[in-house]
N, C-alpha and C positions, 0 to 999 in steps of 0.2 A: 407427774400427773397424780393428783389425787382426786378422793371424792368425800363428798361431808361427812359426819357421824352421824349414825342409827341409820333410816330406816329410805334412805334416799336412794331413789332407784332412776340411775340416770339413763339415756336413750342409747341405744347400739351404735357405736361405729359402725356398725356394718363390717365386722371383722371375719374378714373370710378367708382361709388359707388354701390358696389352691401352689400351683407348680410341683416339681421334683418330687416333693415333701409328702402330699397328698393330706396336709394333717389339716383335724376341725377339732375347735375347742371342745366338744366333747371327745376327742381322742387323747385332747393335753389332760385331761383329767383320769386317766385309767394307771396304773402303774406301768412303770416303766423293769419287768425284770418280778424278783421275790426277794423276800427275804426283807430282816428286820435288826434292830438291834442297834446299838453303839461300835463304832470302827473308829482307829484313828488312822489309818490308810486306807479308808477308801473298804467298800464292800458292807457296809450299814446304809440306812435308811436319811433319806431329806425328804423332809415333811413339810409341806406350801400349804399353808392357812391362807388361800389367796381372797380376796376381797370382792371379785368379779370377774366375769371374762365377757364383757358388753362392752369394752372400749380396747380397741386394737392396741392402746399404750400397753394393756394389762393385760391381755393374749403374749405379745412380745417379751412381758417381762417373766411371765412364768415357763414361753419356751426358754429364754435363757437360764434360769435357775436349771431348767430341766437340764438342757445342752451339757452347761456347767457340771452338776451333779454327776451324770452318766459319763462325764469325761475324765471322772476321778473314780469312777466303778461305785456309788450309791446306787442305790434305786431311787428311784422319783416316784412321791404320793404327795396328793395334791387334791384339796377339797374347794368346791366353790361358796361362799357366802353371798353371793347375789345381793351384794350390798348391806345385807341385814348385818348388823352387829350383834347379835343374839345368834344367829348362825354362826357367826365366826367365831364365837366364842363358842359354843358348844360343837364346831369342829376341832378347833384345837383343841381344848378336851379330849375327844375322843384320840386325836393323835399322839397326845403323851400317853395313851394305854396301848399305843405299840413301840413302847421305849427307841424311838428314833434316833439316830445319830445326832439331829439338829431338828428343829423347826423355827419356818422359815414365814412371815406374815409380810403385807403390806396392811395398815389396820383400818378396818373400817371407823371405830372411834379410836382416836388415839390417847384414850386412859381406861376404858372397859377390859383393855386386857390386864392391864396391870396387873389383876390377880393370877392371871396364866401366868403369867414370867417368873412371879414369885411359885408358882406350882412346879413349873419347871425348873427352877435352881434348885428347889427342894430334891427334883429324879434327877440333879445334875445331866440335864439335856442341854445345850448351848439353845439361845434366841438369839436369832439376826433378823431385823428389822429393815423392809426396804420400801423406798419412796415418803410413807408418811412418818413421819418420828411418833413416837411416840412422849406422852405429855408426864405419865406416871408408867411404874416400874422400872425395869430394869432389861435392858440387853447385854450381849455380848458386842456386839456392831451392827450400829445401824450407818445405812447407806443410803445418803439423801441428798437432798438439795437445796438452796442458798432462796430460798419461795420471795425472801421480800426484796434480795437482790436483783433477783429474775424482772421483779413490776420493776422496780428501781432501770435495771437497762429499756424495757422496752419506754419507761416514761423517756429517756434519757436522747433514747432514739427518733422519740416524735417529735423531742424538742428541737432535735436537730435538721430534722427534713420539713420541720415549720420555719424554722430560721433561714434556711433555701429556698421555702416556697415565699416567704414573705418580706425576708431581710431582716425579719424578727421574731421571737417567738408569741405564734397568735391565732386564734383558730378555735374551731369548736372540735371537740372529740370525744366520740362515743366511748366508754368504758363497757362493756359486756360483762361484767362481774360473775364469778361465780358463788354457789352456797356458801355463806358466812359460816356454817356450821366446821366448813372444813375448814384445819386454821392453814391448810396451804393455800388456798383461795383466799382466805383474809388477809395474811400476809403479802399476796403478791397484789392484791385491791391497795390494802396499805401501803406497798412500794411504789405503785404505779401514781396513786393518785398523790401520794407525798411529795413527787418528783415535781408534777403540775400546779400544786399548791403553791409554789415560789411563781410563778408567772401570772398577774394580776390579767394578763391579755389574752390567757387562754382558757376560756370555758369547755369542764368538764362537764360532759352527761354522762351522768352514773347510774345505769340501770340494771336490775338483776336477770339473770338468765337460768340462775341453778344449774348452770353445767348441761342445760338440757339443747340440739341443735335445734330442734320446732321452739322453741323457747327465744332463743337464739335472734333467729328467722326474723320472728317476727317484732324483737324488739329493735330490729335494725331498721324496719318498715319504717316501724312506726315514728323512728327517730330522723330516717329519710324524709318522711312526710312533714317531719316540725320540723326539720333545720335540712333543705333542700341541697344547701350549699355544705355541708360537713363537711372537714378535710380531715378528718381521720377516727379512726377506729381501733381498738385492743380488747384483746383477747385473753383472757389466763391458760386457756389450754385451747388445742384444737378442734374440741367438740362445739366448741363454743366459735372458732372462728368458721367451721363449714356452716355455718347457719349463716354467720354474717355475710360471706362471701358467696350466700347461695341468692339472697339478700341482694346484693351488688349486682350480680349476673341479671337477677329479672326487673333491676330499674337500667340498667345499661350503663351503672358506674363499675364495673369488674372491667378496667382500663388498664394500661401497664404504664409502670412511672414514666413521669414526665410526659404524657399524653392527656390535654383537657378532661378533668374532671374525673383524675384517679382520686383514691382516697386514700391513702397511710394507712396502711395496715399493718399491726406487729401483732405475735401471738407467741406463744410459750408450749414446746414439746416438742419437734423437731418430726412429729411422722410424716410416711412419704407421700401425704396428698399433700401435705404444705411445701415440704420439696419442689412439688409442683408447683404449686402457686408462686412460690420466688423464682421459680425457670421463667414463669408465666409474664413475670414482673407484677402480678399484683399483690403479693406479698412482697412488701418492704423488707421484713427482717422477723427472725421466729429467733426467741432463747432455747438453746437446745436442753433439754433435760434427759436422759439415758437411761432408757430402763434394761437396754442392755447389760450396761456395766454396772448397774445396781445390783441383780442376779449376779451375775459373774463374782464380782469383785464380794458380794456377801459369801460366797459360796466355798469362794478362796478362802477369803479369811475364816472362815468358821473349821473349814478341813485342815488350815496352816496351824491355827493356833488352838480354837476354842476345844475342838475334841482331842486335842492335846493336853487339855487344862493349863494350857497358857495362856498368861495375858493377852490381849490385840498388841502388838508394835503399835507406837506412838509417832512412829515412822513416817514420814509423807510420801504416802501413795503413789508409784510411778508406774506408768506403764505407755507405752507408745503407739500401744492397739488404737486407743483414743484419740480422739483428735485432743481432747485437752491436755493429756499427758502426765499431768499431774494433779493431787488433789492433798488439802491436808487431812491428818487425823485427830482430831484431836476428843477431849473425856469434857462430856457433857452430862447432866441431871441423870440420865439414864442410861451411861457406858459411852463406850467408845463410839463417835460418829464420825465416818469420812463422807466429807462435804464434798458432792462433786462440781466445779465453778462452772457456773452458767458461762456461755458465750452465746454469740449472736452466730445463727444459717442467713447467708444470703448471696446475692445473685453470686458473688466474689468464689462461695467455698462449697455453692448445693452439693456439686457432684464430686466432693472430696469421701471416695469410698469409707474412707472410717466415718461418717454420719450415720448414726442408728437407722435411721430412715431407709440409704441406703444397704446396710449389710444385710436390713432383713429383704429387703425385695430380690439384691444382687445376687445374695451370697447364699440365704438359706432359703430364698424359693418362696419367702409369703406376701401376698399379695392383698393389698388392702381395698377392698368397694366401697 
């Protein structure tokens, strides 16, 4: 899940953390513990230059760095940029002047920081990068994902369940695109709609939403309204599909497959209202993306190596916590990047416990509205 560069202020999930846990995003932003410094065992500082905490991908993924962090004895600090890119940069600023173990972003532009990174190689701090890559500078490891693969499977998917519904692939289907600005949304537009460009039979509408659900909403209306008969719809993230699917519910097409007059739906992020909607059967098929194991696995590797002043291993990624189990690593324009491989959630594997979706409701108690 990403969100555009500069100054995009996209709508709430509605991210609310209730059970066991008690915790609210302004509690994930207070320190965790004191103390400061560089450690290479643990007991220095991880510093989250996080992007926002208006969308429950990005609450989730800062409790995990936190989790992470604490699990290795850092303290956890963590500032919110509310999307501003000028904010996040002059947060991180201010966190290299308490010489941190690491700091840790997802970027709201991904080449504004560039000069932080170069700042901090300068105080030899390690940078790990998670969810958006970064376009300029330098990291130590970033931890992302496969954005124009991701459009690429969902296209790939609705060619498929059009080939089912028709004998061929053909159909009209809405595109909900998100901000061009951000090149994870351009990327997955470009995979998505790249895929459908090969089938002369099936018409794409390509309409923008900016990431926004009221946005959303109503581009689904209005596309309900010109093409009464749509058989299908995608999404790049799920902020983007609860509009669509809010959409669905008040024309009386939120049907479950293979019942007159469902509609295909895929979407990209795997959180657990979509979970739902594939129990539900009106979600087709969602590309999972991990902001669990982003956290995690940044957190790891920056304790394993980077404040060791070791290189990242070039090693391919394993771990079996994941449903995907493995990932590679490998050295891209701006350091080391383990690419997590998209897969498809659906009706086959929702309630497969290692699903991010799942471990945060099952396991750690948060609860998404």
């Amino acid at each position: 899940m990403t969100t555009s560069n500069q100054h995009l202020l996209v709508p709430s999930r509605r991210a609310l953390l209730a059970g066991g846990l008690g915790l609210t995003a302004a509690g994930l932003l207070s320190a965790c513990g004191s103390g400061s410094g560089t450690g290479s065992a643990g007991g220095g500082t991880s510093a989250f230059a996080n992007k926002g905490m208006d969308y429950f991908f990005f609450v989730v993924q800062s409790e995990a760095i936190q989790r992470a962090s604490k699990a290795l004895s850092y303290t956890f600090k963590t500032t919110d940029a509310n999307q501003d890119a000028s904010a996040q940069y002059n947060n991180w600023n201010s966190a290299l002047l308490q010489k941190p173990s690491w700091i840790i972003a997802d970027p709201v532009d991904s080449e504004g920081l560039a000069p932080m990174t170069t700042k901090a190689k300068q105080q030899k701090i390690p940078v790990g990068i998670v969810d958006t890559p970064l376009t300029k500078g330098e990291a130590a490891i970033t931890v992302s994902f496969d954005n124009r693969r991701g459009g690429e499977m969902a296209a790939e998917k609705t060619v498929e369940l059009l080939q089912a519904k028709y004998g061929k692939p053909q159909g009209t289907v809405l595109n909900g695109y998100g901000a061009l600005s951000s090149v994870a949304w351009r990327q997955r537009k470009e995979g998505f709609e790249g895929v459908l460009a090969k089938y002369p039979d099936i018409k794409v509408i390509a309409r923008p939403t900016d990431g926004a659900e009221t946005t959303a909403r109503d581009i689904a209306a209005s596309t309900l309204a010109e093409f009464p008969d749509l058989d299908a719809a995608h999404a790049p993230s799920d902020s983007i599909t609860r509009g669509i699917v809010t959409t669905l519910r008040q024309s009386g097409r939120a049907v479950p497959t293979g019942q007159p007059g469902h509609v295909i739906l895929t979407s990209i992020d795997g959180e657990p209202q979509s979970l739902g909607w594939a129990r539900e059967g009106i979600l087709d098929a969602e590309v999972s993306q991990d902001p669990i194991a982003y956290g995690e696995i940044c957190v790891q590797l920056l304790h394993d190596y980077a404040v060791k002043g070791k290189a990242i291993s070039m090693a391919e990624y394993s771990n079996d916590k994941y449903y995907w189990g493995k990932a590679p690593i490998t050295q891209g324009d701006t350091g080391p990047t383990c690419t997590i491989p998209p897969f498809f959630i659906d009706a086959s594997n929702v309630d497969d416990p290692r699903q991010w979706g799942n471990v945060v409701t099952k396991q750690w108690g948060m609860e998404q509205k």
